[in-house]
Biopython code that builds the backbone (N, CA, C, O; Angstrom):
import numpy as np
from Bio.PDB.StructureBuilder import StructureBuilder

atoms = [
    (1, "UNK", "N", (14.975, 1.059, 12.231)),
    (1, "UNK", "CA", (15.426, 1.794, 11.067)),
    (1, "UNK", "C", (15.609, 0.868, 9.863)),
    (1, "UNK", "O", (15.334, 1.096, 8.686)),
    (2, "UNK", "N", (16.042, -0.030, 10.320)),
    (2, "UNK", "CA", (16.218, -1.175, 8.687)),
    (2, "UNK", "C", (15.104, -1.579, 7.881)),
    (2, "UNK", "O", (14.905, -1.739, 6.677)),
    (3, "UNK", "N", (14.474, -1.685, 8.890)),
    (3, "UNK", "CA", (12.790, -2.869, 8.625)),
    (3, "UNK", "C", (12.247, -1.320, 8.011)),
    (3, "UNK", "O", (11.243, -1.549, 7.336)),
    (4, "UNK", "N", (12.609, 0.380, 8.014)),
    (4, "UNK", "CA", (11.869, 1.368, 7.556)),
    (4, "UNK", "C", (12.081, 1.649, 6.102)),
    (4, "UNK", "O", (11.184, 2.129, 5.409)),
    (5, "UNK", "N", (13.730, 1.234, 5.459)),
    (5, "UNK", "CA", (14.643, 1.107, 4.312)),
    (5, "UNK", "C", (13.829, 0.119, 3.617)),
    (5, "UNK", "O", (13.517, 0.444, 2.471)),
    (6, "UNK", "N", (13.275, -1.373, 4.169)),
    (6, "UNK", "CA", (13.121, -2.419, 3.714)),
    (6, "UNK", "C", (11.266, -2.035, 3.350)),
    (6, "UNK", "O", (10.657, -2.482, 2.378)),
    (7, "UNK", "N", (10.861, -1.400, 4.091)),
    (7, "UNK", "CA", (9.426, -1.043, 3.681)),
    (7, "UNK", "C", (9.437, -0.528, 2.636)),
    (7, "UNK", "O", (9.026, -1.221, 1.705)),
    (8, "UNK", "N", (9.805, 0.590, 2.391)),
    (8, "UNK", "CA", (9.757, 1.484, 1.059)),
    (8, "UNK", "C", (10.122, 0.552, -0.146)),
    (8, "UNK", "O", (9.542, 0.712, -1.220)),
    (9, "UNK", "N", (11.320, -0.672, 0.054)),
    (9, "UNK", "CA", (11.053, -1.340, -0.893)),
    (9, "UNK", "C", (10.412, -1.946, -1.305)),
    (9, "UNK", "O", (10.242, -2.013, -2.523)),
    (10, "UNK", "N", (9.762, -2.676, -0.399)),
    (10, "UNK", "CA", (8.437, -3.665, -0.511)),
    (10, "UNK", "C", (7.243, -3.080, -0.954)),
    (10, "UNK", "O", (6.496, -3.673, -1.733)),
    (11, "UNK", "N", (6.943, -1.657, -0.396)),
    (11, "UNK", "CA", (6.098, -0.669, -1.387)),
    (11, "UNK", "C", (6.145, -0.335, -2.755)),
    (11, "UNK", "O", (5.159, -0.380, -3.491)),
    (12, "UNK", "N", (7.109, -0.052, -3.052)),
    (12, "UNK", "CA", (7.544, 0.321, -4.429)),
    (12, "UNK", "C", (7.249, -1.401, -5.321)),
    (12, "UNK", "O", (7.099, -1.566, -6.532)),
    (13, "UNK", "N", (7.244, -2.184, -4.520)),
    (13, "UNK", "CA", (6.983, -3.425, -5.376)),
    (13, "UNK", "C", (5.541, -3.840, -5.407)),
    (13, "UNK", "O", (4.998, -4.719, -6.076)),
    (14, "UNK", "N", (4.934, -2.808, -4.321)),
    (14, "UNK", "CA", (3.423, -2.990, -3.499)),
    (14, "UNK", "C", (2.797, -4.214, -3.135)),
    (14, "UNK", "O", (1.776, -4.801, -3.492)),
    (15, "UNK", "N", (3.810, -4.449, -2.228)),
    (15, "UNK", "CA", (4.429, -5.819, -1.307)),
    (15, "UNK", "C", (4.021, -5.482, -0.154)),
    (15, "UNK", "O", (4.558, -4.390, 0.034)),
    (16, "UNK", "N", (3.242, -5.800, 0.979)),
    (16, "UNK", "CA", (2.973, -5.250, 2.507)),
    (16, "UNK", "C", (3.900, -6.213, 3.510)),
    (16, "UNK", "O", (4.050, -7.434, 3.461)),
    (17, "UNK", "N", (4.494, -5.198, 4.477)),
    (17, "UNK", "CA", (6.081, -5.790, 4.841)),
    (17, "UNK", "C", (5.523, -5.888, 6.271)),
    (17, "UNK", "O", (5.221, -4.801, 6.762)),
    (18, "UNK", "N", (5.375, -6.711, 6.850)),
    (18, "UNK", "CA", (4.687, -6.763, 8.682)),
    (18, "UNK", "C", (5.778, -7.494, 9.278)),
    (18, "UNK", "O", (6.698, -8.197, 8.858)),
    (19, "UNK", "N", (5.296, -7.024, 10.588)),
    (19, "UNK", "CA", (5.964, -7.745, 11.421)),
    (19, "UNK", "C", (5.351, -8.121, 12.609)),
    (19, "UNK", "O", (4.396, -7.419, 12.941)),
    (20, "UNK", "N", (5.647, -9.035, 13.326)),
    (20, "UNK", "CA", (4.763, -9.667, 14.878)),
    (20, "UNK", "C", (5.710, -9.940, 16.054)),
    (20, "UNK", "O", (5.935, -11.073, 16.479)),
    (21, "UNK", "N", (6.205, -8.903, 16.508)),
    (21, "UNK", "CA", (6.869, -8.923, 17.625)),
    (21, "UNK", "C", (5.885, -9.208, 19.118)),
    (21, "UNK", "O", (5.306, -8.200, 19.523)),
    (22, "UNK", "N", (5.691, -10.395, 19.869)),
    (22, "UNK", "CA", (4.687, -10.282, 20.873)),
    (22, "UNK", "C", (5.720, -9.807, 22.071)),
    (22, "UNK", "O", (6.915, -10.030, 22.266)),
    (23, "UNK", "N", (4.676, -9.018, 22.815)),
    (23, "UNK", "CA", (4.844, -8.274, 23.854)),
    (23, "UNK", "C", (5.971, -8.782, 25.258)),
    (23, "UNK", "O", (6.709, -8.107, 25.976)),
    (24, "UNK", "N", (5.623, -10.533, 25.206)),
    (24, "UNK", "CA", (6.582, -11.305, 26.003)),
    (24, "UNK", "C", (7.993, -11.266, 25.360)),
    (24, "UNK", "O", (8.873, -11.778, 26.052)),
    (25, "UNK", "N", (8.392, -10.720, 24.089)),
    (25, "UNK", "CA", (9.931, -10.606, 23.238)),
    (25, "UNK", "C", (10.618, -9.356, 24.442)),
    (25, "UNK", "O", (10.242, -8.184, 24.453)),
    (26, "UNK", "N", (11.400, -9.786, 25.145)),
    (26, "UNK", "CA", (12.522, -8.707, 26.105)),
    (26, "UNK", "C", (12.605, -7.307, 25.083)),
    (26, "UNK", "O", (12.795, -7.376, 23.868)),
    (27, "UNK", "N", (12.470, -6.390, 25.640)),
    (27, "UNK", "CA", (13.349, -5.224, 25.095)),
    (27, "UNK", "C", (14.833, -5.050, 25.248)),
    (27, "UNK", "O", (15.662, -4.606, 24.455)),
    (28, "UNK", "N", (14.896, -5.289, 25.877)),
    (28, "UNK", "CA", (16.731, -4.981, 26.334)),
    (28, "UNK", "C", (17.477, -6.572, 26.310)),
    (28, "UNK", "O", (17.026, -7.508, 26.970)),
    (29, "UNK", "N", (18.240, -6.637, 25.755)),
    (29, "UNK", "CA", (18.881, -7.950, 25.281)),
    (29, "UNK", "C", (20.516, -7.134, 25.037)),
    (29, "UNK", "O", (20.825, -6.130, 24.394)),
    (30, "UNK", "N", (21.501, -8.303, 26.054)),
    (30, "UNK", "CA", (22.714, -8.157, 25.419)),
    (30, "UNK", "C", (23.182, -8.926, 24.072)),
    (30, "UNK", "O", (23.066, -10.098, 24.430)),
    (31, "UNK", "N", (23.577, -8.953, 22.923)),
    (31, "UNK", "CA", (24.009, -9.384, 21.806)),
    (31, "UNK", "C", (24.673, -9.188, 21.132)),
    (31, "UNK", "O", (25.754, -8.828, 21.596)),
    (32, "UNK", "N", (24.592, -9.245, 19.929)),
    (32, "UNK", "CA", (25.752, -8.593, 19.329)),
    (32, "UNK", "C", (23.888, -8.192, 17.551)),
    (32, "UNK", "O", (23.290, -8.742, 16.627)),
    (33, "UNK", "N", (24.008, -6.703, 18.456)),
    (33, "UNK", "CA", (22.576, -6.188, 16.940)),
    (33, "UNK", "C", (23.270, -6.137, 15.578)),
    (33, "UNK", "O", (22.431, -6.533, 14.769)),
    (34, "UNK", "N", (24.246, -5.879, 15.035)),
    (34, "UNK", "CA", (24.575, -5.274, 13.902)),
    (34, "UNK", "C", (24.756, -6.870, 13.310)),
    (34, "UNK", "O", (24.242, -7.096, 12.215)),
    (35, "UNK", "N", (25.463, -7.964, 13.995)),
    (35, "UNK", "CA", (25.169, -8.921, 13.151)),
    (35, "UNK", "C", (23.742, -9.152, 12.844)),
    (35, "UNK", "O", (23.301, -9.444, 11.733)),
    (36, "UNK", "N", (23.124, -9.009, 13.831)),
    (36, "UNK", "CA", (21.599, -9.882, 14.253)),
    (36, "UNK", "C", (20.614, -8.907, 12.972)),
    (36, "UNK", "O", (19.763, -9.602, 12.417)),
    (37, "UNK", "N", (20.675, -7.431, 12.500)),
    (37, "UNK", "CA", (20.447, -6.349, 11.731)),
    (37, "UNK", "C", (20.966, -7.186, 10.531)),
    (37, "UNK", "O", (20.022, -7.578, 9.845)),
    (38, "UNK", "N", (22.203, -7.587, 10.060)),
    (38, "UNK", "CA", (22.544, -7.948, 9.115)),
    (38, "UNK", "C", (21.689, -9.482, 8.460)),
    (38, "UNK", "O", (21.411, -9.579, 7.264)),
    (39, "UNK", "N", (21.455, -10.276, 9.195)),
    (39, "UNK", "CA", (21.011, -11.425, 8.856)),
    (39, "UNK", "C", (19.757, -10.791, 8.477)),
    (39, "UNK", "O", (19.477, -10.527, 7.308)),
    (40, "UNK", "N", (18.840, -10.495, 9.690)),
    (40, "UNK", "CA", (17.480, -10.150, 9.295)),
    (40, "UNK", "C", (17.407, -9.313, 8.076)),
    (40, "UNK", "O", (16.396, -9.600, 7.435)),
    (41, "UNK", "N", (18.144, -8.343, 7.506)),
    (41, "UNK", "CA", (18.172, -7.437, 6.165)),
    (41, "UNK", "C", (18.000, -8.108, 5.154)),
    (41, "UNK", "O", (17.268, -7.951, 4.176)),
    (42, "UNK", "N", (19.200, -9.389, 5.627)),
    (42, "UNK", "CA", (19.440, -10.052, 4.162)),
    (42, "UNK", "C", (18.048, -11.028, 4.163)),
    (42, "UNK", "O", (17.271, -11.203, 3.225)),
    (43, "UNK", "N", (18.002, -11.522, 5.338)),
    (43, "UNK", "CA", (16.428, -12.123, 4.652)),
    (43, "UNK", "C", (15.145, -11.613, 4.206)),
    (43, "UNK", "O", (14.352, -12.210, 3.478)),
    (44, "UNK", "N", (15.003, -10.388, 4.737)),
    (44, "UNK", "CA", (13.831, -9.768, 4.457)),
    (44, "UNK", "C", (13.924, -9.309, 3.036)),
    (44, "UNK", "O", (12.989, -9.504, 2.258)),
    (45, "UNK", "N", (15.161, -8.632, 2.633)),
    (45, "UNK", "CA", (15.465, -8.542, 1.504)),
    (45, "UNK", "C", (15.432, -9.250, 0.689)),
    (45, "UNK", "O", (14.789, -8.753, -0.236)),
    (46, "UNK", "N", (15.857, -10.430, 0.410)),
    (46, "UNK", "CA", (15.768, -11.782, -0.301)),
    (46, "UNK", "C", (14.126, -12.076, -0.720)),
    (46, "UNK", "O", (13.628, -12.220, -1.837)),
    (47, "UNK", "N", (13.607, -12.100, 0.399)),
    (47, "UNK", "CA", (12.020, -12.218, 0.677)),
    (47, "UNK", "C", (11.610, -11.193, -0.801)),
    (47, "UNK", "O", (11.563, -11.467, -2.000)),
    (48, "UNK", "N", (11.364, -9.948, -0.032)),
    (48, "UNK", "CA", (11.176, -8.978, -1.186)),
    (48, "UNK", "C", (11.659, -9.328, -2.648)),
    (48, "UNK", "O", (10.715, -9.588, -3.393)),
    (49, "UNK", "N", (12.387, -9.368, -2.990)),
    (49, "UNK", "CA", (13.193, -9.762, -4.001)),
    (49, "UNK", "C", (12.483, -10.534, -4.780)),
    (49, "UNK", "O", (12.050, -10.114, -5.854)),
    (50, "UNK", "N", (12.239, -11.920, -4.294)),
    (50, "UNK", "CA", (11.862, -12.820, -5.072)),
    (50, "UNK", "C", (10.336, -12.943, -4.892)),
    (50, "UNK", "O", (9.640, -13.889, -5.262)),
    (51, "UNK", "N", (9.904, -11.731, -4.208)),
    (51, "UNK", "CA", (8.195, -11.717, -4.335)),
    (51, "UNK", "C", (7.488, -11.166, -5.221)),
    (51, "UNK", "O", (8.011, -10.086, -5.496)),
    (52, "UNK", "N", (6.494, -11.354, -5.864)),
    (52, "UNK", "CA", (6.055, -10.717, -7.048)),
    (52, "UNK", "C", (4.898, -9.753, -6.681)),
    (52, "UNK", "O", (4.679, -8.588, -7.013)),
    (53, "UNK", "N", (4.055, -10.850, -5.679)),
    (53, "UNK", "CA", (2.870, -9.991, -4.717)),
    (53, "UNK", "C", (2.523, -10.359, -3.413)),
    (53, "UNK", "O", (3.290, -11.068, -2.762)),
    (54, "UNK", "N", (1.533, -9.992, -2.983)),
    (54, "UNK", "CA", (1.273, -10.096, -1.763)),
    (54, "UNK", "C", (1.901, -9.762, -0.615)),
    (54, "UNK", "O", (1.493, -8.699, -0.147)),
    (55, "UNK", "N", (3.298, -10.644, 0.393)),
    (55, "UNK", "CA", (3.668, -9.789, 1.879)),
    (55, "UNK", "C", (4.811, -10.844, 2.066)),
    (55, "UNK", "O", (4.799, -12.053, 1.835)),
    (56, "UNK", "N", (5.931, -9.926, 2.617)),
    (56, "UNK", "CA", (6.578, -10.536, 3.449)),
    (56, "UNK", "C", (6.290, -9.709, 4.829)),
    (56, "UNK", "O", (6.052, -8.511, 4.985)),
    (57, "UNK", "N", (6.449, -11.308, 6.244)),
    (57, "UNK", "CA", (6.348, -10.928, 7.516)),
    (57, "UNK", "C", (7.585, -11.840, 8.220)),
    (57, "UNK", "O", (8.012, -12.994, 8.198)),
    (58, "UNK", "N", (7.880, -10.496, 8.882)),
    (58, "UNK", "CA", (9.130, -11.660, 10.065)),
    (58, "UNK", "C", (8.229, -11.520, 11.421)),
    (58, "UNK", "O", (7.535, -10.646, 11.940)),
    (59, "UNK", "N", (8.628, -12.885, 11.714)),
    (59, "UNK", "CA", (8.025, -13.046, 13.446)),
    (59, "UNK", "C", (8.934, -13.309, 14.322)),
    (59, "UNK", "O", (9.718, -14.228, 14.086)),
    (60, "UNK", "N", (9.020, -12.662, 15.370)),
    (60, "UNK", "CA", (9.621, -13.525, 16.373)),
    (60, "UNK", "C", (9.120, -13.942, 17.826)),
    (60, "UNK", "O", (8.181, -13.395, 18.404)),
    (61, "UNK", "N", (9.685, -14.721, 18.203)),
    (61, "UNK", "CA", (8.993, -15.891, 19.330)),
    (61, "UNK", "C", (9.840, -15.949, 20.554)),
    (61, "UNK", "O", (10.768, -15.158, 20.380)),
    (62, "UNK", "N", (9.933, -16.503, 21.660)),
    (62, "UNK", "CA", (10.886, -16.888, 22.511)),
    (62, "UNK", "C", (10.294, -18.251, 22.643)),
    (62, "UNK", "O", (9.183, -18.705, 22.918)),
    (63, "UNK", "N", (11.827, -18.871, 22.245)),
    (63, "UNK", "CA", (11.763, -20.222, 22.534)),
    (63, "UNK", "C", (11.938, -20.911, 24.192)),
    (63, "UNK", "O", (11.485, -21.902, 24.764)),
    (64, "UNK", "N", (12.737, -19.924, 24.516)),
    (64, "UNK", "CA", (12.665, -20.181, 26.205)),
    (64, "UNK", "C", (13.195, -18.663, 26.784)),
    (64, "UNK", "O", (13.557, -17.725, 26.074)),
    (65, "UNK", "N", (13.136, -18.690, 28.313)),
    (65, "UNK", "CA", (13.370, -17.601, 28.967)),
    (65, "UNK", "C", (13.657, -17.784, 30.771)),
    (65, "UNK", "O", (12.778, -17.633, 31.620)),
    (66, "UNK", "N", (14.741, -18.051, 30.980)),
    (66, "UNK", "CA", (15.070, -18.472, 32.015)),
    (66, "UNK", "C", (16.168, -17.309, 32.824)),
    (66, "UNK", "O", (17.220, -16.819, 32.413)),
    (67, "UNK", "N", (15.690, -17.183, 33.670)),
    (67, "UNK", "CA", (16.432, -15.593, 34.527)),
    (67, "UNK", "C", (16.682, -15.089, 33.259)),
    (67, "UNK", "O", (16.006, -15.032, 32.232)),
    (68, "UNK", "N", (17.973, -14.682, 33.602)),
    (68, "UNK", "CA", (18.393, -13.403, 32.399)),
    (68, "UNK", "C", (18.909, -13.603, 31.151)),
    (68, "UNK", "O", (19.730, -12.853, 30.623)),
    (69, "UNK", "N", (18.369, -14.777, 30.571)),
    (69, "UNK", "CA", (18.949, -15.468, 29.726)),
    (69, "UNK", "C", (17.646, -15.889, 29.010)),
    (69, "UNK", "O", (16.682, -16.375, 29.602)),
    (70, "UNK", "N", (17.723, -15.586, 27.284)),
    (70, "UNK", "CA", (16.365, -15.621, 26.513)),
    (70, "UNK", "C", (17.069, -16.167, 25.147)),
    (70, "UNK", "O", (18.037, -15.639, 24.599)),
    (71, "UNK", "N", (16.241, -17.568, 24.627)),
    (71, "UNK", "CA", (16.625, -17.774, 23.295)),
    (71, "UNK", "C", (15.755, -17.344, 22.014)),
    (71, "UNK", "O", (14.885, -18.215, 22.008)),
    (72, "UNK", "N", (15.489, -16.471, 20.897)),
    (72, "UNK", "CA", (14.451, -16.069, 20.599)),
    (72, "UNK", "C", (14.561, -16.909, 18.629)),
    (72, "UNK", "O", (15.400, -17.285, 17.810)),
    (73, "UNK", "N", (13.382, -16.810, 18.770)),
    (73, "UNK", "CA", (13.115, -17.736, 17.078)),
    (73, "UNK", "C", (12.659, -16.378, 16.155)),
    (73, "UNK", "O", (11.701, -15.626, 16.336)),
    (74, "UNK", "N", (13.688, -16.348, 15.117)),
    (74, "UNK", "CA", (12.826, -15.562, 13.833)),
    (74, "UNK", "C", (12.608, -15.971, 12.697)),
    (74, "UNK", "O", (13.481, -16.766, 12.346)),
    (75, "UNK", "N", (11.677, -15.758, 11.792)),
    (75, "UNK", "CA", (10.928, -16.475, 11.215)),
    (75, "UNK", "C", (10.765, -15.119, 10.176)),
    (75, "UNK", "O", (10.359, -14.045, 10.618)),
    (76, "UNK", "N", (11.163, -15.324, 8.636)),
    (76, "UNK", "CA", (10.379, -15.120, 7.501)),
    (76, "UNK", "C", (9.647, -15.492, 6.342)),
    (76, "UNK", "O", (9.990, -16.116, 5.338)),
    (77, "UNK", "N", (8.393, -14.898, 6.741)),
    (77, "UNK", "CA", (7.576, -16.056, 5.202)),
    (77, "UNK", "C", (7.134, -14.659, 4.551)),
    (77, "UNK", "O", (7.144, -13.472, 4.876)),
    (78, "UNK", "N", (6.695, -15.532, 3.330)),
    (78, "UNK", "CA", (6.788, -14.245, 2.423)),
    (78, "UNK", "C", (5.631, -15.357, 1.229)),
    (78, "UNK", "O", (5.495, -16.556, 1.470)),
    (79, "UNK", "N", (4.949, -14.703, 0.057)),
    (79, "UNK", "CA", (4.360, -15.765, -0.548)),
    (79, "UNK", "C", (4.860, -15.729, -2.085)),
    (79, "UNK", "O", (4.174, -15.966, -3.080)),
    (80, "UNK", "N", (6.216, -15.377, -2.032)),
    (80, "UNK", "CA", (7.236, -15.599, -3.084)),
    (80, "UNK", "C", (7.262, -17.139, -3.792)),
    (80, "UNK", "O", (6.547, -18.102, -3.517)),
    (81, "UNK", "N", (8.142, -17.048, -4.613)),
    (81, "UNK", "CA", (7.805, -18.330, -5.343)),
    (81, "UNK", "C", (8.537, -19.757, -4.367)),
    (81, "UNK", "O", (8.234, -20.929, -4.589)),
    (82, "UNK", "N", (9.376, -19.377, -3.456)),
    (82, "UNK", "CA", (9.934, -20.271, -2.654)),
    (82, "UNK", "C", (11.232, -20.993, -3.446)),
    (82, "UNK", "O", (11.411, -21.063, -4.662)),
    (83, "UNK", "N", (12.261, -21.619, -2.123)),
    (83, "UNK", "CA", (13.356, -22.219, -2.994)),
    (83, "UNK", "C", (12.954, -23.766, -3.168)),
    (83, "UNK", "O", (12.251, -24.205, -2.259)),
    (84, "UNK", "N", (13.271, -24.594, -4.128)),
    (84, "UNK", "CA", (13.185, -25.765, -4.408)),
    (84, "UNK", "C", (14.111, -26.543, -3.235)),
    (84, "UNK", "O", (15.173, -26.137, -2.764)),
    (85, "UNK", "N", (13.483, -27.619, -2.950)),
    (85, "UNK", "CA", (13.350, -28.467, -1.824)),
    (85, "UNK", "C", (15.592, -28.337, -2.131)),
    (85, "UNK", "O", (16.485, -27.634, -1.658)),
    (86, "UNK", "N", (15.526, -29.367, -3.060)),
    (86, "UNK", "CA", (17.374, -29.653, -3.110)),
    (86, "UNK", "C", (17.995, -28.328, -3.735)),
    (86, "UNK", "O", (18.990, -28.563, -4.422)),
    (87, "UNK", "N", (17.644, -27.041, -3.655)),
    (87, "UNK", "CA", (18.449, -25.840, -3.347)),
    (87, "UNK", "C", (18.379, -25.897, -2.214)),
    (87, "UNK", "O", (19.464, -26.175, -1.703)),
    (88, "UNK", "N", (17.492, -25.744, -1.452)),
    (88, "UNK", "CA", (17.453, -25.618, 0.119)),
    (88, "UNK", "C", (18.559, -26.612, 0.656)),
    (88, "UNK", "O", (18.715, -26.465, 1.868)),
    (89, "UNK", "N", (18.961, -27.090, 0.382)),
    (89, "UNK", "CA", (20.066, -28.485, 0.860)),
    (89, "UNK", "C", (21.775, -27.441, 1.075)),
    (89, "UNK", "O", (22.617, -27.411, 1.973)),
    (90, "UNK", "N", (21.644, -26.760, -0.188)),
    (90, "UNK", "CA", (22.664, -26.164, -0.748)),
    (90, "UNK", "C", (22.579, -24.787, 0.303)),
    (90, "UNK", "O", (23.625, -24.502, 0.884)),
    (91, "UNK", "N", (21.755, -24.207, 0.476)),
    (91, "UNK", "CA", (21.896, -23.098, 0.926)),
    (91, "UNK", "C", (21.824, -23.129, 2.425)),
    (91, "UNK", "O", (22.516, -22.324, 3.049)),
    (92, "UNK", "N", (20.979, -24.063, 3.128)),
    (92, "UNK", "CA", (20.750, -24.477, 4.796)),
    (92, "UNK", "C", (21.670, -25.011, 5.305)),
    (92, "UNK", "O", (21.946, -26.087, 4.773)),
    (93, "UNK", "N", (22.352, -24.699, 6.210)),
    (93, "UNK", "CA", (23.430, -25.827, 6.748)),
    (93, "UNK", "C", (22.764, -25.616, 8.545)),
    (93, "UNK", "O", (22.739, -24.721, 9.390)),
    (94, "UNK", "N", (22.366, -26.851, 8.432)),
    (94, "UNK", "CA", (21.473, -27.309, 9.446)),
    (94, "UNK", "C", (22.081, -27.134, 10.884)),
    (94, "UNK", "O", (23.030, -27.857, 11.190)),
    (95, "UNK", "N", (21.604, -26.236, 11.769)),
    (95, "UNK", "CA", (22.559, -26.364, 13.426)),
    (95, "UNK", "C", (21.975, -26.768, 14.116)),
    (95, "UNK", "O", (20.746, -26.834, 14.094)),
    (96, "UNK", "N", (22.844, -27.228, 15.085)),
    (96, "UNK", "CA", (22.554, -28.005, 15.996)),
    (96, "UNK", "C", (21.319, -27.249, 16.894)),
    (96, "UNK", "O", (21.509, -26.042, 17.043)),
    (97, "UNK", "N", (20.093, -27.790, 17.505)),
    (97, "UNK", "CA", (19.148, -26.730, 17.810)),
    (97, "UNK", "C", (19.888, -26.913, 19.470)),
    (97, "UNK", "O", (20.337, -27.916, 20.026)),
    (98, "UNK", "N", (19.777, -25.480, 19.929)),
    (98, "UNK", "CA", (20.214, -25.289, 21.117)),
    (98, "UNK", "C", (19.049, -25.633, 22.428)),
    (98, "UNK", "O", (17.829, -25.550, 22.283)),
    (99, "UNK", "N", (19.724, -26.017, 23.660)),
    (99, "UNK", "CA", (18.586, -26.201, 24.638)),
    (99, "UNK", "C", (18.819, -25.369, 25.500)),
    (99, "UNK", "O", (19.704, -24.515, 25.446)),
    (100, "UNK", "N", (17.888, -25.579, 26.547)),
    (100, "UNK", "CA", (18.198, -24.602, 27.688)),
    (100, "UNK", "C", (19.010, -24.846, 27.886)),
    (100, "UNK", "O", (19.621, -25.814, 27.434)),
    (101, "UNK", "N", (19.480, -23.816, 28.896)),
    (101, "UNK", "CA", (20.553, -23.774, 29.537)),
    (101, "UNK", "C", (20.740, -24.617, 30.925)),
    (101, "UNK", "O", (21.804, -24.563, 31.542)),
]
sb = StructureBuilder()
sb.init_structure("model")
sb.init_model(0)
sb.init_chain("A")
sb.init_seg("    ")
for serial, (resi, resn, name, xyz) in enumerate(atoms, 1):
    if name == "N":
        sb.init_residue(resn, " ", resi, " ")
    sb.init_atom(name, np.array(xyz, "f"), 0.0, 1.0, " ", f" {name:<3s}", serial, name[0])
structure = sb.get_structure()
């Protein structure tokens, strides 16, 4: 439903909004969605925002998958004008990358 809100905007800007979910991504995941909904909004949104033409796409990946336990990577590019290297400093606060378990 979000990514359907976030289309119509990207249309109206006539922006093409994709996405690449591969088939190995779990369907059923315990988490917590409404944060996980919130981040992805705000980036896709952002994306849009500062795009003038062409597409934003989010991807996601699994970085690992061990019994019942899955770490997954998402990813938005977009061909917006991009943030300058030392904004990015300001706005990234770098985490620690997690390993298996």
């Amino acid at each position: 439903m979000a990514l359907k809100t976030l289309a119509i905007r990207a249309h109206r800007k006539g922006l093409e909004l994709a996405y690449h979910i591969p088939a190995v991504v779990p369907d059923g995941l315990i988490g917590d969605p409404g944060r996980l909904r919130q981040i992805v909004v705000n980036l896709i949104g952002n994306a849009i925002k500062f795009t003038e033409q062409g597409e934003v796409v989010i991807r996601v990946t699994v970085e690992w998958h061990i019994q019942n336990e899955v770490s997954l990577h998402f990813t938005v590019t977009d061909t917006g004008i991009g943030i300058p290297l030392d904004k990015q400093q300001l706005i990234f606060i770098p985490l620690r990358k997690q390993t298996t378990p």
